[in-house]
Structures are given as structure tokens and as C-alpha cells.
MARDO-320417 format. One record per residue (C-alpha): residue number from 1; residue in three letters; z negated, x, y. Coordinates in pm, whole numbers, always signed. Each point is the difference from the previous one (the first is absolute). Layout:
+-----+---------+--------+--------+--------+
| num | residuo |     up |   east |  north |
+-----+---------+--------+--------+--------+
| NUM |     ala |      Z |      X |      Y |
...
+-----+---------+--------+--------+--------+
This chain:
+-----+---------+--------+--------+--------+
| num | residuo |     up |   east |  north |
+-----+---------+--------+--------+--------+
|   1 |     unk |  +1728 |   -398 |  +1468 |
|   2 |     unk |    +65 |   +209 |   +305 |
|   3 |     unk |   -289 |   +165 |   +168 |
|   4 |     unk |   +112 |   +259 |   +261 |
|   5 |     unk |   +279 |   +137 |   +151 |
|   6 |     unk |   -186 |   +317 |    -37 |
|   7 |     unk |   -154 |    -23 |   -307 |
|   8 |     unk |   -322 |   +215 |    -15 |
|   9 |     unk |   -207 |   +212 |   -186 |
|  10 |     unk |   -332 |   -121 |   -219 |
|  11 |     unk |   -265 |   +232 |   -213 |
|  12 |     unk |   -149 |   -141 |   -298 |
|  13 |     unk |   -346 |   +160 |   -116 |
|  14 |     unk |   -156 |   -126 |   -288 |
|  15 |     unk |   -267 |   +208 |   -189 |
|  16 |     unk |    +70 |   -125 |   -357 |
|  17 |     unk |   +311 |    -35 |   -107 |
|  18 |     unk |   +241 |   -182 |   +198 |
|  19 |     unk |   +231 |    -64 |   -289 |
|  20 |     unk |   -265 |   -267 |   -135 |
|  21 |     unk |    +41 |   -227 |   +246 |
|  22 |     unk |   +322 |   -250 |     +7 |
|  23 |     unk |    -88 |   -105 |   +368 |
|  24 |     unk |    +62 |   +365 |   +190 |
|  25 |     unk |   +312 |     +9 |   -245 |
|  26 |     unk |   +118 |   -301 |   +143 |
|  27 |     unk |    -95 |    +50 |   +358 |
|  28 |     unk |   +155 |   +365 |    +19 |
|  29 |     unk |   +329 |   -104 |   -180 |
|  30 |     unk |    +42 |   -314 |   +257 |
|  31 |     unk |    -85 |   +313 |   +283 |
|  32 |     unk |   +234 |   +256 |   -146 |
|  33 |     unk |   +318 |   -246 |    -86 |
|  34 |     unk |    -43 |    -89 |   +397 |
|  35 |     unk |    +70 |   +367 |    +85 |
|  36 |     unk |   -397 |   +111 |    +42 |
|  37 |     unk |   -116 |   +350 |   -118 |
|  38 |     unk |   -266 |    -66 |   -255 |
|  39 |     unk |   -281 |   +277 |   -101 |
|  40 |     unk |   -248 |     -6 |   -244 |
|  41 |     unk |   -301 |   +179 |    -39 |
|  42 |     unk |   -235 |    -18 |   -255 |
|  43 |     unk |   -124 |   +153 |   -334 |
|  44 |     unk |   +224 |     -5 |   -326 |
|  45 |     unk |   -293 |   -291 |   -191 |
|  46 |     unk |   -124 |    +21 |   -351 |
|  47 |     unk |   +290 |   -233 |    -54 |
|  48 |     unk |   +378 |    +84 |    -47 |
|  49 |     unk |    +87 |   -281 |   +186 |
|  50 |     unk |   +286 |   +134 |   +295 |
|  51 |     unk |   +148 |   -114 |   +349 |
|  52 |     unk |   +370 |   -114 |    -49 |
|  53 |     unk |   +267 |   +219 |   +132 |
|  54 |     unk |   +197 |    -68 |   +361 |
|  55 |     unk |   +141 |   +267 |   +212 |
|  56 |     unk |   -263 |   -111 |   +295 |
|  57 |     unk |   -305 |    +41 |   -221 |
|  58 |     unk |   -157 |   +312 |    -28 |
|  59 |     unk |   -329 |    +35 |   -236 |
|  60 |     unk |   -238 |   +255 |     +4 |
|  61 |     unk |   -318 |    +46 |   -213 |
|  62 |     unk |   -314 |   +234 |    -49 |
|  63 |     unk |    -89 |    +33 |   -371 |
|  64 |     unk |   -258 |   -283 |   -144 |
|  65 |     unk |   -359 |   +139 |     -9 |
|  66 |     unk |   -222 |   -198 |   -205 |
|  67 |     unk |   -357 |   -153 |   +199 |
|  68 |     unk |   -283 |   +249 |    +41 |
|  69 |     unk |    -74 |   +287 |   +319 |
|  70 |     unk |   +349 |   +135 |    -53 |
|  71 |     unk |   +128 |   -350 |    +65 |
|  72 |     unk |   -162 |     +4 |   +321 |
|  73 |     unk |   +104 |   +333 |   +139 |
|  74 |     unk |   +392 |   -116 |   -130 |
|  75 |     unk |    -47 |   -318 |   +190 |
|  76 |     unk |    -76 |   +230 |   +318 |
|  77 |     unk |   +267 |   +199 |    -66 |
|  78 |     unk |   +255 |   -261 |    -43 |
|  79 |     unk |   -122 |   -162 |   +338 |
|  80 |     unk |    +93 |   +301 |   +187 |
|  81 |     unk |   +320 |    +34 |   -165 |
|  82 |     unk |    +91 |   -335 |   +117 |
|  83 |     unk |   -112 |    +19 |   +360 |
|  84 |     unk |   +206 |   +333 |    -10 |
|  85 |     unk |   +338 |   -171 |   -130 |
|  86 |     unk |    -60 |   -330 |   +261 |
|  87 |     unk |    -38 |   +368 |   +260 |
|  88 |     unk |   +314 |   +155 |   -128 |
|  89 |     unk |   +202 |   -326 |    -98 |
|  90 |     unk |   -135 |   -236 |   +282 |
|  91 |     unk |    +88 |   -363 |   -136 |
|  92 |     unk |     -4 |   -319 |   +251 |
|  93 |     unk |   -237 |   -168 |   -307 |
|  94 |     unk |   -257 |   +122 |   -233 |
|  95 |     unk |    -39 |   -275 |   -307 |
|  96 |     unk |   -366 |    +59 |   -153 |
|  97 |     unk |    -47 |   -181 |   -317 |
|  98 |     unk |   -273 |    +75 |   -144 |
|  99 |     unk |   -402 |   +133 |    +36 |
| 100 |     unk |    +67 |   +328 |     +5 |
| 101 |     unk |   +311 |    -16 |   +270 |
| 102 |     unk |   -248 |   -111 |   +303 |
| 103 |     unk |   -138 |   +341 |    +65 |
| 104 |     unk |   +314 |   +186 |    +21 |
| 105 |     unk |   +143 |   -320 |   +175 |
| 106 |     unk |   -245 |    +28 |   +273 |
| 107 |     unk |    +66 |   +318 |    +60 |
| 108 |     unk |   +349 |    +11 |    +35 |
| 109 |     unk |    -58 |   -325 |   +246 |
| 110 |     unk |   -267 |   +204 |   +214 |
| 111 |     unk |   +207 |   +299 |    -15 |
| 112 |     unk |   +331 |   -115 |    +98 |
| 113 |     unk |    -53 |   -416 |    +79 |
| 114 |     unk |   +281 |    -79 |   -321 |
| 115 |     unk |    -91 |   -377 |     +3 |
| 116 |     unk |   -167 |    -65 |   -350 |
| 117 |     unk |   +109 |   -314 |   -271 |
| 118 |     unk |   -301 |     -2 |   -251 |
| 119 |     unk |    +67 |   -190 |   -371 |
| 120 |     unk |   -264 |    -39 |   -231 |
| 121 |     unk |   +111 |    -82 |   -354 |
| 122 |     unk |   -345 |    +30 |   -149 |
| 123 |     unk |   -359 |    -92 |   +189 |
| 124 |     unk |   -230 |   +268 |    -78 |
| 125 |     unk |   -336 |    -58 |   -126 |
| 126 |     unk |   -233 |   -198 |   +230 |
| 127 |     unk |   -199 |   +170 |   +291 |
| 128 |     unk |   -311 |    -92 |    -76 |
| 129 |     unk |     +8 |   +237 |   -354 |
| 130 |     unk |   +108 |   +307 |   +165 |
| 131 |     unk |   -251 |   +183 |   +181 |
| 132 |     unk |   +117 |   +110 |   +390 |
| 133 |     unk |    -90 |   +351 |    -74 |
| 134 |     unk |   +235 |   +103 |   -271 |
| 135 |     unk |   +393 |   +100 |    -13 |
| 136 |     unk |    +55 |   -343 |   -172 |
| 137 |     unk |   -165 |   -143 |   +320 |
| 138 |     unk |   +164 |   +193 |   +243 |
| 139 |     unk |   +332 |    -66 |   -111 |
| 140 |     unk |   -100 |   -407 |    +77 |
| 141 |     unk |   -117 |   +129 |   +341 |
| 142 |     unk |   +416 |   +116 |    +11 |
| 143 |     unk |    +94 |   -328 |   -168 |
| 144 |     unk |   -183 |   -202 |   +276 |
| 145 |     unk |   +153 |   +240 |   +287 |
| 146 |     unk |   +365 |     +2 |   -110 |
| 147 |     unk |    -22 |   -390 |    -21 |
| 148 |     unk |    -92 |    -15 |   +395 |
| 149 |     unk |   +234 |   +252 |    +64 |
| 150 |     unk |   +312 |   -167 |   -186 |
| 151 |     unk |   +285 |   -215 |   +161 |
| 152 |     unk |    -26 |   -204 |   -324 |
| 153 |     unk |   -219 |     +8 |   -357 |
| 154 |     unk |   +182 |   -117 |   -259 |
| 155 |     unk |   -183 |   -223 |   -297 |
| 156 |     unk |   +173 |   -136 |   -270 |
| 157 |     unk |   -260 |   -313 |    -83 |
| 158 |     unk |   -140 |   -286 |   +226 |
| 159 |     unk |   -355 |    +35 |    -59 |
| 160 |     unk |    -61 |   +396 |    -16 |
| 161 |     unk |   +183 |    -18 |   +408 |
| 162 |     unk |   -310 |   -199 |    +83 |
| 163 |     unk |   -220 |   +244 |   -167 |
| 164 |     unk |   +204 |   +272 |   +128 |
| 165 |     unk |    -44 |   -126 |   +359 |
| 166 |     unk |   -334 |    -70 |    -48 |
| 167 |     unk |    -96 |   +366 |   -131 |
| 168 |     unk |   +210 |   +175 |   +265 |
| 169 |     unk |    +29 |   -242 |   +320 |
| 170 |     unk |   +358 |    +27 |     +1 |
| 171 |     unk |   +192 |   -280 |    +85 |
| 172 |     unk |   +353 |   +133 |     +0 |
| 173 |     unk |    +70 |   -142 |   -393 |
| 174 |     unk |   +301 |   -104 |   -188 |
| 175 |     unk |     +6 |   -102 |   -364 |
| 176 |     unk |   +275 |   +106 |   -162 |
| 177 |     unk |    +49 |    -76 |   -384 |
| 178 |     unk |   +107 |   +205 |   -250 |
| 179 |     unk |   +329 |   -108 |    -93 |
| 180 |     unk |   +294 |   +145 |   -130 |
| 181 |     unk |   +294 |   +134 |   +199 |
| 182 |     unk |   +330 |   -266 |     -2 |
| 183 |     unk |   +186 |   +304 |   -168 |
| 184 |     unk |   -233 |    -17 |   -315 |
| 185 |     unk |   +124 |   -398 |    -70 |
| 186 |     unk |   +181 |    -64 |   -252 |
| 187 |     unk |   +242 |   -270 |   -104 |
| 188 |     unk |    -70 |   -306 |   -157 |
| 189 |     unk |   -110 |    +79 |   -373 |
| 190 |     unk |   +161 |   -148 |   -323 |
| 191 |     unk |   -249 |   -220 |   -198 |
| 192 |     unk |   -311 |   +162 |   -215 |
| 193 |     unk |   +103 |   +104 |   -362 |
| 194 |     unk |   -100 |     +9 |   -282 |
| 195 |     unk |   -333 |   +183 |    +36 |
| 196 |     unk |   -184 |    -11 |   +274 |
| 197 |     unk |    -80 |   +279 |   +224 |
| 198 |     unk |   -250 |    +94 |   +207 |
| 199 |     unk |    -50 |   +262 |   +220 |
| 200 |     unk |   -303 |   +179 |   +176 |
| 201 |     unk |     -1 |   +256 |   +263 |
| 202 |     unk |   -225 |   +184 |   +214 |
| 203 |     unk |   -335 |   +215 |    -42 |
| 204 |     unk |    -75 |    -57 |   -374 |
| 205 |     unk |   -377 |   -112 |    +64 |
| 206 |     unk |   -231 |   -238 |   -200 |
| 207 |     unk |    -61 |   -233 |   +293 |
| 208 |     unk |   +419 |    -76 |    +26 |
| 209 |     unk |    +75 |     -8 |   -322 |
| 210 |     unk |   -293 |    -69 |   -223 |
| 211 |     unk |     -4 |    +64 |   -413 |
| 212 |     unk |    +17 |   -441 |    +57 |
| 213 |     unk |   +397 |    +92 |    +25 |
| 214 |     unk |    +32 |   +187 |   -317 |
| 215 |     unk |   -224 |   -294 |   -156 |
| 216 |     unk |   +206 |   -247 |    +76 |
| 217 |     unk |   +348 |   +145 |    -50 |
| 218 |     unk |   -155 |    -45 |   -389 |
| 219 |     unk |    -61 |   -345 |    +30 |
| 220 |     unk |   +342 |   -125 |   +164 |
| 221 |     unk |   +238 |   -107 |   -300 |
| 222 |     unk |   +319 |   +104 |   +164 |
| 223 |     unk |   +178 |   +300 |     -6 |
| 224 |     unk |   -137 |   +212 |   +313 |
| 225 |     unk |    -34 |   +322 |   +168 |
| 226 |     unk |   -205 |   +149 |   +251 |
| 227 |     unk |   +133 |   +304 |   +172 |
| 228 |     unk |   -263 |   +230 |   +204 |
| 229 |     unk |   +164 |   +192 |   +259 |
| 230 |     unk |   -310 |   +186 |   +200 |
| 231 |     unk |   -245 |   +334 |     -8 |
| 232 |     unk |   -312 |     -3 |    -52 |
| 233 |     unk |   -266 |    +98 |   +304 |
| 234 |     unk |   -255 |   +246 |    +21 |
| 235 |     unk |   -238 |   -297 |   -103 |
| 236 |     unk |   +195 |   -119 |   -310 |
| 237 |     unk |   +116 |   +307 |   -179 |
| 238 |     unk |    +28 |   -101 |   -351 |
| 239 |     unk |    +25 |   -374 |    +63 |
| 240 |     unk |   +402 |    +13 |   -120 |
| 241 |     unk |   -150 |   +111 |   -338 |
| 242 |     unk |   -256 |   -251 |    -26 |
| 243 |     unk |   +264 |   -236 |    +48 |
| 244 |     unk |   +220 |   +177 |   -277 |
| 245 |     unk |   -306 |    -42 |   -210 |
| 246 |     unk |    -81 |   -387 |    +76 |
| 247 |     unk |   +381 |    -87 |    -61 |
| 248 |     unk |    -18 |   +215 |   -331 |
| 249 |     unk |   -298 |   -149 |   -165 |
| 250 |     unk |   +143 |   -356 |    +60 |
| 251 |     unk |   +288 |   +125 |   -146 |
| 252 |     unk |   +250 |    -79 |   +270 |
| 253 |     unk |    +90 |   +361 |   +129 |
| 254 |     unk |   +379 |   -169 |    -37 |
| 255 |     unk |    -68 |   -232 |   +293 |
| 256 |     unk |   -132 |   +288 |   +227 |
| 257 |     unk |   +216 |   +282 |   +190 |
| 258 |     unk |   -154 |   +224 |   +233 |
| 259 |     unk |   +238 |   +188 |   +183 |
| 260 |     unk |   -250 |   +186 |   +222 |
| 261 |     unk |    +82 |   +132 |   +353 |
| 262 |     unk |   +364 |    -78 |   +154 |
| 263 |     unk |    +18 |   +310 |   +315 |
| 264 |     unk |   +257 |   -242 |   +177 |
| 265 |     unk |    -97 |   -318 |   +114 |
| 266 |     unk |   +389 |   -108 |    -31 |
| 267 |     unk |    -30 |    +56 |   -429 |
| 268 |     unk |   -306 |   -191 |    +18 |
| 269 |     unk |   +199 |   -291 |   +154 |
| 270 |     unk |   +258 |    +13 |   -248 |
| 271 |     unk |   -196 |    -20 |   -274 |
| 272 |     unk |   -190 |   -275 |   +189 |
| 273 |     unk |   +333 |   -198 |    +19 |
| 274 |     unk |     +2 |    +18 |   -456 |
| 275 |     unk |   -279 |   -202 |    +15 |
| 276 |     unk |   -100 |   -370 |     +3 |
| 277 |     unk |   -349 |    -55 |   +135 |
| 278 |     unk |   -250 |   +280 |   +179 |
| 279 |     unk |   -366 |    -21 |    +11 |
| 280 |     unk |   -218 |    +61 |   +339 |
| 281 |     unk |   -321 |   -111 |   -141 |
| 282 |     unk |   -343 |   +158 |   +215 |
| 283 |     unk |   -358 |   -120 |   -120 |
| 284 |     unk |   -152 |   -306 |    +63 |
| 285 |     unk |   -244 |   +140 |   +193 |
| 286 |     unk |    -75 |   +337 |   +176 |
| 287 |     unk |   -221 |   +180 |   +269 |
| 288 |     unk |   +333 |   +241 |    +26 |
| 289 |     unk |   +158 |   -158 |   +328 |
| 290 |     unk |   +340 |   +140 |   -118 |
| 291 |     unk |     -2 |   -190 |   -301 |
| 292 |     unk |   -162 |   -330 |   +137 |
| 293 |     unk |   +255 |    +13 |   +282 |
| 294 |     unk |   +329 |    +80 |   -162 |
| 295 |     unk |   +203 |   -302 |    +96 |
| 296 |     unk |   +305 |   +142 |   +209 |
| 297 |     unk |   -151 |   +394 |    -17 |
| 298 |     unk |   +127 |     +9 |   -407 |
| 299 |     unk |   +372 |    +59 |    -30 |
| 300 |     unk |     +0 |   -106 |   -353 |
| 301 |     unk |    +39 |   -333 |    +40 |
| 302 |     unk |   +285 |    +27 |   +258 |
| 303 |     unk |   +166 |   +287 |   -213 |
| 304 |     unk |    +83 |   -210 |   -325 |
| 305 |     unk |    +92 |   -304 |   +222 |
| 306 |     unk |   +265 |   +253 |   +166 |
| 307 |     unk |   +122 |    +65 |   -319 |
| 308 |     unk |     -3 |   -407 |   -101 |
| 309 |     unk |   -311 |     +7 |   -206 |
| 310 |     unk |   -254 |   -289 |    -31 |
| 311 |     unk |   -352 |   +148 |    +56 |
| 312 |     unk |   -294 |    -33 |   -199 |
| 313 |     unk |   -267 |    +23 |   +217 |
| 314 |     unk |   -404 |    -64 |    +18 |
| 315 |     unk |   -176 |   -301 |    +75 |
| 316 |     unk |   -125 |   +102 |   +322 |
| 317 |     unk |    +96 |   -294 |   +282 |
| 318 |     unk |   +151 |   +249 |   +227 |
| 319 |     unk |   +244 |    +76 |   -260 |
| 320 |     unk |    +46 |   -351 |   -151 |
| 321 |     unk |    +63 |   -110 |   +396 |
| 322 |     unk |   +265 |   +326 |    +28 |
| 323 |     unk |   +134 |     +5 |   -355 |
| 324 |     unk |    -37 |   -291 |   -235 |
| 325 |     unk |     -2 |   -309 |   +267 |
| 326 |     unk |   +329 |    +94 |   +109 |
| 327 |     unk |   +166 |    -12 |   -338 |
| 328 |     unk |     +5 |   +382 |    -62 |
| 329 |     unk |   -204 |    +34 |   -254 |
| 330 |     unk |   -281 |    -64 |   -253 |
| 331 |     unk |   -376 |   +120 |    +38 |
| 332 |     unk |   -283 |    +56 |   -261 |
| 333 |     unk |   -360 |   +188 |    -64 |
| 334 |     unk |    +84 |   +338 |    +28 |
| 335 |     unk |   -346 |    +65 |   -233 |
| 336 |     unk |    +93 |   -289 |   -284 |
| 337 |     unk |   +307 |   +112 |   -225 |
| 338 |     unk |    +23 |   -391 |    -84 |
| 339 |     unk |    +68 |   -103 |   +387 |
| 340 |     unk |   +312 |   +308 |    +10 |
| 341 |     unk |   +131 |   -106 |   -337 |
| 342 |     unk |    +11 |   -343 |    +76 |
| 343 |     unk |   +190 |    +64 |   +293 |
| 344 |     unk |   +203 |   +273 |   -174 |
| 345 |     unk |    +59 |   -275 |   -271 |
| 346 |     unk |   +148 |   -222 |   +273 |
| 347 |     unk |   +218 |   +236 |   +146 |
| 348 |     unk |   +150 |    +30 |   -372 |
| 349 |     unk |     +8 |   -372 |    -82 |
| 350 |     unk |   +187 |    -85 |   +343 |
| 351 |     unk |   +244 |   +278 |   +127 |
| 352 |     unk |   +208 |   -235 |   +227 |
| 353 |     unk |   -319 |    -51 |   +195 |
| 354 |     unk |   -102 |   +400 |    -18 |
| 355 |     unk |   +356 |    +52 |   +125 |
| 356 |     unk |    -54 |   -264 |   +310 |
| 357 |     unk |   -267 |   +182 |    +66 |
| 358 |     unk |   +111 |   +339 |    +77 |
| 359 |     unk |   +346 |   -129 |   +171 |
| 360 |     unk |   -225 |   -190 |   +224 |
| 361 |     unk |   -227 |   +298 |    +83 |
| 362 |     unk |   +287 |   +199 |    +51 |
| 363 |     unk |   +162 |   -193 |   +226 |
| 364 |     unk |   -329 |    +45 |   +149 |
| 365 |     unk |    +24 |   +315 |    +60 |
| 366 |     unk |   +298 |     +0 |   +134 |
| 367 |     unk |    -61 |   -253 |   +286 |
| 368 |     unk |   -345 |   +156 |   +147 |
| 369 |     unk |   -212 |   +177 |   -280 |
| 370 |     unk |   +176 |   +345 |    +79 |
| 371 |     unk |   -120 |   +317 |   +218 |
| 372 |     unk |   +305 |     +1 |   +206 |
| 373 |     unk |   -135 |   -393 |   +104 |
| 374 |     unk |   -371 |   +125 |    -26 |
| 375 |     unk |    +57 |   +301 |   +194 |
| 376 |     unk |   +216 |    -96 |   +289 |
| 377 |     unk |   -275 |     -2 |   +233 |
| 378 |     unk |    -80 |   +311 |    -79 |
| 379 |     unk |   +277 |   +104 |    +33 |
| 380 |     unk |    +89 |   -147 |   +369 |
| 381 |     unk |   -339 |   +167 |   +120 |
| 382 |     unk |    +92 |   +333 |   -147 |
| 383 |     unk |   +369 |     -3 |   +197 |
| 384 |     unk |   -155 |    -85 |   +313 |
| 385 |     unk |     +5 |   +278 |   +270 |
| 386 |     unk |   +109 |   +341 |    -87 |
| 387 |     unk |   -157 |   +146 |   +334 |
| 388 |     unk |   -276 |   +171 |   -122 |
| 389 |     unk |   -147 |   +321 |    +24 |
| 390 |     unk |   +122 |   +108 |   -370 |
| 391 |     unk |   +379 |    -76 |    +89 |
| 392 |     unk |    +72 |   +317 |   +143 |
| 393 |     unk |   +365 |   +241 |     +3 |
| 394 |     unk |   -222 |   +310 |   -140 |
| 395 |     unk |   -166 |   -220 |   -285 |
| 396 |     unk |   +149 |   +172 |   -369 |
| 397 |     unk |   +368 |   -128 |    -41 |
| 398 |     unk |    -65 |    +50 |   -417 |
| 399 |     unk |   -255 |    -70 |   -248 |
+-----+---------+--------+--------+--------+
């Protein structure tokens, strides 16, 4: 995909850690192979997950500092930082992608007019529970601003751009799924063996993959094995042992591997592609607008149909419509272990049909459901018109 004869130069700033989130890997790797200089700002995470390597991507982090006053005063300070590189570096874009990039983001805009590209990956907690007065609020007061300021907001579900639009009166909106890059497909897979295997991955939480899982691995009477690649959150530490636990008193620790955190997203994929079917199951029900609204905004789904997986999936109509009416998967009752096994069960008694299902989906993928399809507006918006005030001969030839 060519984007400019003069290919340009983009800042990423991200708060938490960048390496947790497929879509800027994706988006900066389709920049960078097309000759744009790609920086990243943000803080190393509580997670070890990491930004791939390319010689036109340059990361740099603060330490993590964990929530409380110092958190606030770091957030300050890693503001100024970044409106200090955007002064020294002077990109043409500045990609904002999450809360805590819109202050900074406004800055550098007000400061120097770099046009602004805001993504949102997760919708923070609704307005009408934080109170105006306090940092949490003020930082919404910055969410609402960099929204009218942006060329574009990026959301990666239907329904949350309504509510986005609605909360901040922008109307500059594209929705723009969380899919895989056409790099991370891979070929057609052999047919399922012997035992069946199933892989998880993600944050290891109770609402994505509930004990119900472990339950039901029990009560399946073929071989199988369910392989957790993931880290816990700050809201689930312990949660991996609990599962230990479960799968130990039911006396199946044999059909349960937990391999824990994978740093690069590309080992994750590989192990991905040993696999037969991957669950993406979110609760029936939920106040938590990033778990009602997860159709197109989880990569799951779209990961393990890259890597020719059927998907197991919850029964949730969004997803049925997305996932199991198109003949890429199964779904179940994420809370009732006799709902997954029977569909695990399935997946055992008919592998042709398991099989079909992940060649289709990958296919799939390969025709639209990737981010260089996805993205390709974005990406024609973002190589439009290198004559502005940030494209200067004195701006910092170097990192």
C-alpha cells in the first residue's frame, strides 16, 4: 500500500503500555514498512508485554508507577515530556490512544497545531459517576476536548461510536475493528488430532474465562487441552491459581497448561497457530460497556481465526450474528460448564466440521477482517498534506 512519496513522521503516546495493544502494533508496522518514522511514548506497564522491532520504530517509556498521588504527579510529568519531544521532534501526526494521551495531545495541538488522530481502545467509566471536580474528572474534561480537536477518533465497536459521539459531540468517527495484521495469517491447517486443543489468551480475568471452563474441560470425554496464554491484571491477581486449584480438585490438571505472559505478540501467534479452537466468551450481561460492547473491539476472536481456528464464543446475538451465523464457530453460556462442554464435546465428535470452520474464518480474514483493510482510511487521512506547521527543515533529523 503506498501512501506518500514523502513518507512522514507520526508520534504515538499512550499512557499504559503500548505493547498491550495489537491495534497500534498493527497500525505503526503498516506506517513504518511504508517508510514513516514511528515514536512511541509511553510508560513501560505492569505487563512485560513489548512493541516489535523495525528500524523506523523508536519506543520510549517512563517507569510504571502504580495508582495513588504519585501516579498523578507521574502523569504530569509524563505530559510534559511528551509535549517536549512533539517540541524537539515535531511530527506531521500525533496518534492519542488512550485517556490519559488527550491532555498532552492538546497541548502539543495548541502549542504547535500537529493535527491530532484520537483512538480509544477502551471507554472509560461513564460521566455521570465521576464527579467534575476531581483529577478523574478533569482528565474527561481532556477526553471531551481532544475529541473536538481531532481530524478523526478512532472506535473499534458500532455501538460505543454512538455513545462516544453522544458524550463528546464529535462527529468525525470511524470504526475500525480489531483485527489482525495479513502478516500474522497463516496457511491452511492440517486436520485436528488426536486431542483436542484449545487455547485462551488475553487478560486472565473471571469475567473472560470463568472457573465454567475448567468445569467443563472435566466433563468432555475426549482427550483435550486448554492452553492459557495471558497475565493477570491488577484486579485478578491470584485468579491463575484459583484456576490451578479448580482444575486440580477435579483432577484434570493434565488437560490444563498455563503458559502465562508471551512479551511478543508474534510467539503468542505461533502458539495460537498449535491450536484447534479459541474461546472469546464475555458475560451474558454487564453494566461494563467494554464488555457488553465487544463485538469487533476484541481481537480474540479475529486472532485464532488468523491462525485457522474455529471460535467458541458466547451466546450474545452480536456475536452469534459476527461469529457463529457465518459458519465460524460454535457459541455457549459462558456461566454453565454444561453449555461449553457440550459445545467442546462437538468440536471433538466432528473435526471435519471444526476444521471448516476455521479455514472459512480464515479466509475471512484474509479478504476484509484485517487492519491493513480496516485501517486504510486511516491511513489515506493520515498521508494527506504534509504542509503543516510541524514539517519544518530545523525539526530533529534523529530520535
Amino acid at each position: 500500500m503506498a501512501i506518500s512519496s514523502e513518507p512522514g513522521r507520526i508520534l504515538y503516546i499512550q499512557y499504559t503500555n503500548p505493547g498491550a495493544y495489537p491495534p497500534l502494533l498493527h497500525s505503526s508496522q503498516i506506517l513504518a514498512k511504508n517508510g514513516w518514522r514511528v515514536l512511541f511514548l509511553g510508560t513501560s506497564g505492569s505487563t512485560s508485554l513489548t512493541l516489535p522491532e523495525h528500524p523506523h520504530i523508536c519506543s520510549r517509556s517512563l517507569a510504571f508507577c502504580a495508582p495513588g498521588w504519585k501516579q498523578k504527579i507521574h502523569y504530569l510529568g509524563f505530559s510534559l515530556w511528551c509535549v517536549y519531544s512533539a517540541f524537539r521532534w515535531r511530527p506531521d501526526w500525533v496518534y492519542a490512544s488512550d485517556l490519559w494521551s488527550c491532555l498532552p495531545s492538546i497541548l502539543i495541538r495548541w502549542l504547535f497545531a500537529i493535527r491530532v488522530v484520537y483512538h480509544e481502545h477502551d471507554a472509560p467509566t461513564p460521566h455521570a459517576q465521576i464527579s467534575r471536580r476531581s483529577f478523574l474528572g478533569f482528565t474527561y474534561w481532556a477526553r471531551k476536548q481532544c475529541a473536538r480537536i481531532a481530524e478523526l477518533c478512532v472506535i473499534p465497536n458500532e455501538n460505543r461510536a454512538r455513545l462516544f459521539q453522544a458524550e463528546t459531540g464529535c462527529a468525525k468517527v470511524k470504526v475500525v475493528w480489531n483485527c489482525p495484521s495479513l502478516e500474522e495469517v497463516t496457511v491452511s491447517k492440517n486436520t485436528l488430532g488426536p486431542v483436542l486443543k484449545l487455547l485462551y489468551h488475553g487478560s486472565v480475568v473471571p469475567e473472560r474465562l470463568p472457573l465454567a471452563v475448567i468445569h467443563a474441560l472435566k466433563q468432555v470425554s475426549h482427550p483435550v487441552l486448554l492452553k492459557v496464554v495471558g497475565y493477570e491484571t491488577a484486579g485478578s491477581v491470584g485468579y491463575l491459581t484459583r484456576i490451578r486449584r479448580a482444575a486440580a480438585e477435579l483432577n484434570i490438571s493434565d488437560r490444563l497448561e498455563i503458559i502465562g505472559a508471551i512479551p511478543h505478540r508474534e510467539d503468542m501467534m505461533r502458539v495460537c497457530a498449535t491450536c484447534d479452537v479459541g474461546l472469546a466468551l464475555m458475560p451474558i450481561q454487564s453494566t461494563d460497556v467494554n464488555l457488553a460492547e465487544m463485538t469487533g473491539a476484541s481481537n480474540k476472536p479475529f486472532d485464532y481465526l488468523a491462525c485457522g481456528l474455529a471460535v467458541l464464543v458466547s451466546r450474545l446475538p452480536s456475536w452469534q450474528k459476527l461469529f457463529v451465523n457465518t459458519g465460524y464457530g460454535l457459541d455457549c453460556e459462558p456461566s454453565e460448564s454444561s453449555s461449553i462442554a457440550a459445545a467442546i464435546q462437538y468440536f471433538c465428535d466432528h473435526p471435519e466440521q471444526a476444521h471448516a470452520m476455521g479455514e472459512r474464518g480464515r479466509q475471512r480474514i484474509l479478504s476484509d477482517w484485517n487492519y491493513q483493510a480496516q485501517f486504510q482510511d486511516v491511513i489515506r487521512l493520515l498521508s494527506q498534506g504534509f504542509e503543516s506547521p510541524a514539517r519544518s527543515s530545523s525539526r530533529q533529523s534523529a530520535y
